[in-house]
N, C-alpha and C positions, 0 to 999 in steps of 0.2 A: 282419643279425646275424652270420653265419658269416662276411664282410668283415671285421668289429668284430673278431671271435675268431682272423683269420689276423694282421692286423694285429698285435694284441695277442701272439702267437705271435713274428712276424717280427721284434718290437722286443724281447723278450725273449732267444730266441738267439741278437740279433743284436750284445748282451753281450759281450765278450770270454773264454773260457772258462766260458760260461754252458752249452754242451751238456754238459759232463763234468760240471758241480755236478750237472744234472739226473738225469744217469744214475747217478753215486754215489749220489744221495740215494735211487734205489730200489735200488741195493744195499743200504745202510743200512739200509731198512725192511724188507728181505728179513732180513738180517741180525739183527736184532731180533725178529724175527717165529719164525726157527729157532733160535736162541737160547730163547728164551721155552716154545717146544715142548719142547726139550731138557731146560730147568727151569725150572720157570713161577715158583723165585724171584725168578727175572733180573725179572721185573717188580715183586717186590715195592718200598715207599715208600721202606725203607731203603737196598736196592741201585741205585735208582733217584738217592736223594738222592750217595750216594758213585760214584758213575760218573761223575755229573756235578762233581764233585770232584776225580774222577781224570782227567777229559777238558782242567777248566781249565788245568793249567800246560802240557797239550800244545800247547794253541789258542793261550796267550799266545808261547813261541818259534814255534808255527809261523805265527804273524801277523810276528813279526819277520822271518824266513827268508823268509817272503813276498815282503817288502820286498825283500832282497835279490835272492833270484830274479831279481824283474820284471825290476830293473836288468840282469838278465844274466850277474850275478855270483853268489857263493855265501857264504857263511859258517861253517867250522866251526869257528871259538870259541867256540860259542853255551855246550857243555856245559860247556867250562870256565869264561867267564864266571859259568856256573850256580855252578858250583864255588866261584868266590871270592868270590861276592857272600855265600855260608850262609858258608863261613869268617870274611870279615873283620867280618859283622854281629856273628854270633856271639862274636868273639873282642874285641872292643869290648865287650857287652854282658856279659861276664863280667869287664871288665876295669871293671864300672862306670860304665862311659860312658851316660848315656841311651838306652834303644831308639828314638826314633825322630833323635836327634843321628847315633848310629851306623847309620843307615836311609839319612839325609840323605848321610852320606860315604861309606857303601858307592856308592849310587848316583854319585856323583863319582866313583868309583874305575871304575867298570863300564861309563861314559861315555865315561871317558878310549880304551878298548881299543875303544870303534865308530869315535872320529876315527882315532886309530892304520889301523884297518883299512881305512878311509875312503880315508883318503893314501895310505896301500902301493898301494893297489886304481888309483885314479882319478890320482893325482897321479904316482905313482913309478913306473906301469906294471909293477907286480909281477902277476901270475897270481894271482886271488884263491883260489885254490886252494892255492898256496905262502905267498902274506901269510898266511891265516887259520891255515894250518895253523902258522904262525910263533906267532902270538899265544896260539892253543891252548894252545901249548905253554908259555906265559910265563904265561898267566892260572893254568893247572893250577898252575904252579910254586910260582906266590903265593900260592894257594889252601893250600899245601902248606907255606909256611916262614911263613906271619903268623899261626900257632901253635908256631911251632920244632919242624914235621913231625909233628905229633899231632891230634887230633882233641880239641873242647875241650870243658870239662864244662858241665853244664846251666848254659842261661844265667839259671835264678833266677826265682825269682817275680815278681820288679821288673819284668819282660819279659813278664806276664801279657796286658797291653792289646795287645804286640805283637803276641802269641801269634792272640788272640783277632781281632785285627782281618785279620790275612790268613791264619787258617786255621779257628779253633775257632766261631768268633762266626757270628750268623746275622740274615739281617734278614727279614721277613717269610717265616720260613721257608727263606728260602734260604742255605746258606753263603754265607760272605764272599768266597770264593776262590771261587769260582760268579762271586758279583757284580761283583769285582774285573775277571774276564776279561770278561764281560759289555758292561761300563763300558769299560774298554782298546778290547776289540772297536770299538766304536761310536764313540770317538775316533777310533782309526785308519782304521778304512773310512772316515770322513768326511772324512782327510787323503787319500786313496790314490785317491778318488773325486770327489771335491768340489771340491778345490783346483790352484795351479797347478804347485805342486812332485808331486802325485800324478800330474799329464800330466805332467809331466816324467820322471818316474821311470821310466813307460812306453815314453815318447818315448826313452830311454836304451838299454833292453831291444831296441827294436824297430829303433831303426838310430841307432848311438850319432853316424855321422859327420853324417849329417844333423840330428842333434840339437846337435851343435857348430855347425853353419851358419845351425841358427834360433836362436844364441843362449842355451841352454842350460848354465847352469854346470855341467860335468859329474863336478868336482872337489866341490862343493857337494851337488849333491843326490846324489851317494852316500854321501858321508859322513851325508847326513840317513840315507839307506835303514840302513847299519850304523849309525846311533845310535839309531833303533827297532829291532834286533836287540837290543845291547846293553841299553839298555832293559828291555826284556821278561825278557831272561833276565835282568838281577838282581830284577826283580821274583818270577820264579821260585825264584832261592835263597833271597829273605827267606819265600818259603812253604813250602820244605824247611826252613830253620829254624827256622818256626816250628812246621811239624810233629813236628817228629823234639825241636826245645827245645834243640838244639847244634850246632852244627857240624863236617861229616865231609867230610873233602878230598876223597872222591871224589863228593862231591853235586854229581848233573850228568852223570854217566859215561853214554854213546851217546845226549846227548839232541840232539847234532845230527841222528844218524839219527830220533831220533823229529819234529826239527824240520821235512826233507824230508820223512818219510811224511804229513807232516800236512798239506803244503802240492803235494806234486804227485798225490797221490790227490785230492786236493779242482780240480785243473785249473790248480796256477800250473803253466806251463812251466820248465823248466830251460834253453831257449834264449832265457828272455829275452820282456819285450814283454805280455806275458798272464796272467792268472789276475783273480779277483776273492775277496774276503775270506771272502765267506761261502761258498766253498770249502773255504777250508782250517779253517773250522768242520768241516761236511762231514767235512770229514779226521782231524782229531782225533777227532770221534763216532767215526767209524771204527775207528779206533786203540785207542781205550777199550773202543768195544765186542768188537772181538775179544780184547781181553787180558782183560776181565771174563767174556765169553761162554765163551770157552774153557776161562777156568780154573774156570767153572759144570761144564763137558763135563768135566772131569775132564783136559781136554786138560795135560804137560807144560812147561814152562817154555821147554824148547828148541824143541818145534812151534810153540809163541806166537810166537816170535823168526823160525822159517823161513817161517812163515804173512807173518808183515808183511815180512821183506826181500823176499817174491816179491811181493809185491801192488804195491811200492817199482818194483823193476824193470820188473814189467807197466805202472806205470803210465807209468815215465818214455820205456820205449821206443813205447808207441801216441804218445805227446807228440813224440820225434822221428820215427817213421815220418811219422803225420798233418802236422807242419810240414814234413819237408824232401819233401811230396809225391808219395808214393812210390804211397800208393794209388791218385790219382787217375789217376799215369801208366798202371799198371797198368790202368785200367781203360778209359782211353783206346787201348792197347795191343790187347787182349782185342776180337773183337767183340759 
């Protein structure tokens, strides 16, 4: 039996960034648990159901940002993507247009800026760091002039069903925006795990030049990785849209940082090669839960902000000490 149980152990963290899921997820529960003590509302049905509301649109870019990660790469267009997907939905939909006609083209519009990033990145040898922050800048822009620099008025009752279906509506009790990320979730991890673009994307991460000699298109599968970014995040602004019921150019402002918090607290790497999805579940809980917990505690707007950039930084530097080795040497050093 205790054979059965190491085994079972050994094949479990033997995962790819499966010890850090492990150990966030009793922070988490820790986290929950003093929370809860703090204000035993935090557990109440209602703060419970909207947490997990507020957790979805973290989960869905931080599953994208994932993506990219792994590759080894990064993406901060995420937020502004976010940005132009609530504006041009929005500005369609008051223009008349059917809501899910204008659903359909926003997402073509929000597709276009993953290959864009895709090419810069993999093809054109740009610094995904300078590409994205290129695009950033171009999506925010659009985000900003396909209302002629305004923010646009209710998009109308006719946007009811839109409304409803990715944010108000509920199905067995659970919002839709709950079940949306839910659904997404469980796609993607069955691409990112199952498939042979998901070893690929790893295989990119973990040693790109040898992944060029096994034949690996490495032009291809990253533009797949930033077309799941993009993706997700205009999924995200058609849920600020449908929240808010308009469109506001700045929808979307630091949600690349919340895209990283949610993806390297949950154990993807930022060097590339590692993490797994329900991680950066993990991470968004996280994420939610301190900005819910806190602002139970009574805690500030600005400690919420300083709380999560240090947990960001804590986590990404155990990620490079732990990969580039440093402890072990250490302890090989030491008698």
């Amino acid at each position: 039996m205790n054979s059965k149980r190491q085994s079972w152990y050994k094949r479990l963290f033997a995962v790819r960034g499966m010890g850090q899921v492990v150990t966030v997820s009793v922070g988490l529960i820790v986290m929950c648990v003093v929370f809860g003590i703090i204000n035993p509302t935090f557990f109440s049905g209602k703060n419970v159901a909207n947490l997990l509301r507020q957790i979805a649109p973290i989960l869905l870019i931080g599953i994208g940002q994932s993506y990219v990660l792994i590759t080894g790469n990064i993406d901060l267009s995420i937020g502004s993507v976010v940005g132009m997907s609530c504006m041009i939905s929005a500005t369609m939909m008051t223009k008349g247009i059917n809501p899910w006609v204008a659903v359909l083209l926003t997402l073509m519009c929000c597709l276009i800026v993953g290959v864009v990033n895709g090419l810069l990145v993999a093809k054109c040898k740009l610094p995904p760091f300078i590409a994205t922050l290129g695009t950033m800048t171009i999506a925010r822009g659009v985000a900003q002039i396909v209302n002629n620099n305004y923010n646009t008025d209710a998009i109308g009752d006719g946007a009811k069903g839109f409304r409803d279906f990715f944010y108000y509506g509920k199905a067995a009790g659970v919002y839709n925006t709950v079940i949306i990320a839910i659904v997404l979730w469980l796609v993607f991890n069955f691409l990112l795990s199952k498939t042979r673009t998901g070893r690929h994307i790893y295989a990119i991460g973990s040693n790109i030049e040898a992944s060029k000699l096994s034949g690996v298109n490495i032009v291809a599968t990253t533009t797949k990785a930033y077309l799941v970014s993009s993706f997700c995040s205009c999924i995200v602004g058609l849920v600020i849209c449908a929240t808010s019921g308009m469109g506001t150019m700045d929808a979307g402002n630091a949600y690349e940082m919340y895209a990283v918090a949610a993806s390297v607290i949950g154990g993807v790497s930022t060097l590339g090669g590692q993490g797994i999805l329900i991680g950066t579940v993990i991470g968004a809980s996280i994420w939610g839960v301190l900005q819910n917990g806190l602002q139970f505690a009574g805690a500030p707007v600005a400690i919420r902000n300083i709380v999560i950039g240090a947990i960001v930084v804590i986590s990404v530097l155990i990620d490079v000490i732990v990969r580039s080795g440093k402890l072990g040497k250490k302890n090989k050093i030491e008698p």
